[in-house]
N, C-alpha and C positions, 0 to 999 in steps of 0.2 A: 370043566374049568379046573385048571389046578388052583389047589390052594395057595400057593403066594403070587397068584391071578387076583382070589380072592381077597389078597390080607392086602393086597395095591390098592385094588378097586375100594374097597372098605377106607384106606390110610386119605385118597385122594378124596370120596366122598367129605371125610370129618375134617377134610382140611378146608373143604368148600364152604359146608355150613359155618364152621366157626370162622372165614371170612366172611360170609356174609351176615356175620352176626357183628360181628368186630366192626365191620361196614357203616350200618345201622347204625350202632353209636355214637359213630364219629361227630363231633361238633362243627368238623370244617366241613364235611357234606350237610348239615341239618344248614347251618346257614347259608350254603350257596342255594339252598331252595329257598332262601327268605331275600334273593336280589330286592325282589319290590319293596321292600322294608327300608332295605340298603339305599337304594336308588332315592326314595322319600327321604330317608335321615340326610344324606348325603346332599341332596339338592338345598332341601331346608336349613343345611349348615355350613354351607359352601366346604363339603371336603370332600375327596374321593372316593368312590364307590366300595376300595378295598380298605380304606382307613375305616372306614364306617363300620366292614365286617372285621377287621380286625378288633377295633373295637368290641364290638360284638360277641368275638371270641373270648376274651378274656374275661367277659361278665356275664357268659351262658346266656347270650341275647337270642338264641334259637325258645328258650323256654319262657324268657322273660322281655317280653316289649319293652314296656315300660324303663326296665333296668337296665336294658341296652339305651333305648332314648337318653336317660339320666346318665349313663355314662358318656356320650356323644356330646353332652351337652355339657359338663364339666371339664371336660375336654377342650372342647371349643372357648370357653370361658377362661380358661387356665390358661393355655399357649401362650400368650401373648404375652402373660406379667409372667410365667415360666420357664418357658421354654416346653419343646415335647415331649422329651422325655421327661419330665417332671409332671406335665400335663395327663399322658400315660398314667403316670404312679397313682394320681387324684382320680383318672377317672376307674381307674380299678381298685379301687377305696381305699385308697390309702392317702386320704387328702389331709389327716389329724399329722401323717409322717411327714408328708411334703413341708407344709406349715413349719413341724418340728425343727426341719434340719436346715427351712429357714433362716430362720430366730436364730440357729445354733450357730449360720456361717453368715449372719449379717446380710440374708439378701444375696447372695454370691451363687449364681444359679450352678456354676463348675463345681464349686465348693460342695454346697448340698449335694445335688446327683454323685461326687465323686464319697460323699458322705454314707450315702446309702446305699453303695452298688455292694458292699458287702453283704446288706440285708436278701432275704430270702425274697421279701417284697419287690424287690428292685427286679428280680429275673421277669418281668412285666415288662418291660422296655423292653426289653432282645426276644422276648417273644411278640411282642406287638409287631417289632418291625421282621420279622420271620414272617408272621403271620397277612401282616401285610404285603409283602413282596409275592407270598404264594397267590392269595387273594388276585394283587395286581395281574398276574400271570393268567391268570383265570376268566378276568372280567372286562369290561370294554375301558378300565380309566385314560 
């Protein structure tokens, strides 16, 4: 076998492992194994299978039940006198910001959301709904 046979075979090898190491990691495959989580949260709170894992995503619901559950359900709690994207920001903890910007715009749900979309916190929303459309793609919603 000539050597740059070998230095291929070797370069493809490390490209394999550190995929399938990279793989592992990922948060969007750790929760597509936890559909039945998904499927229970979702039934139990009348939302979509992929809102739920979206959800999910953005508060490391693959490692933490419970914190996925609490965020589903501040979520759910929120929508309504919020809207979603606000609802979003609360349930990925940042419910002391929502409140804040609030207060700041009188209640004015455009007003707050357009308040905080500068913040770092805010990239929550456009990942949620990222995260959800991929999900959706994925799942039976």
């Amino acid at each position: 076998m000539k050597s740059s046979t070998r230095i291929l075979v070797a370069l493809v090898a490390a490209f394999l492992v550190a995929f399938w190491l990279l793989r592992g990691q990922s948060r969007f495959l750790a929760l597509e194994q936890q559909v039945a989580t998904a499927r229970a949260l979702a039934g139990e709170h009348g939302l979509t299978e992929s809102e739920v894992l979206a959800l999910g995503e953005l508060v490391d619901g693959h490692r933490d039940v419970d914190r996925w559950r609490h965020a589903v359900e501040t979520f759910v709690r929120q929508r309504p006198a919020v809207g979603s994207d606000l609802a979003v920001l609360a349930a990925a903890g940042h419910q002391e910001l929502v409140d804040g910007a609030l207060v700041d715009t009188i209640g004015d749900r455009g007003k707050a959301l357009a308040a905080l979309s500068g913040r770092p916190e805010a990239l929550a929303v456009g990942r949620f709904a990222a995260m959800r459309d991929r999900f959706s793609a994925r799942t039976r919603d």
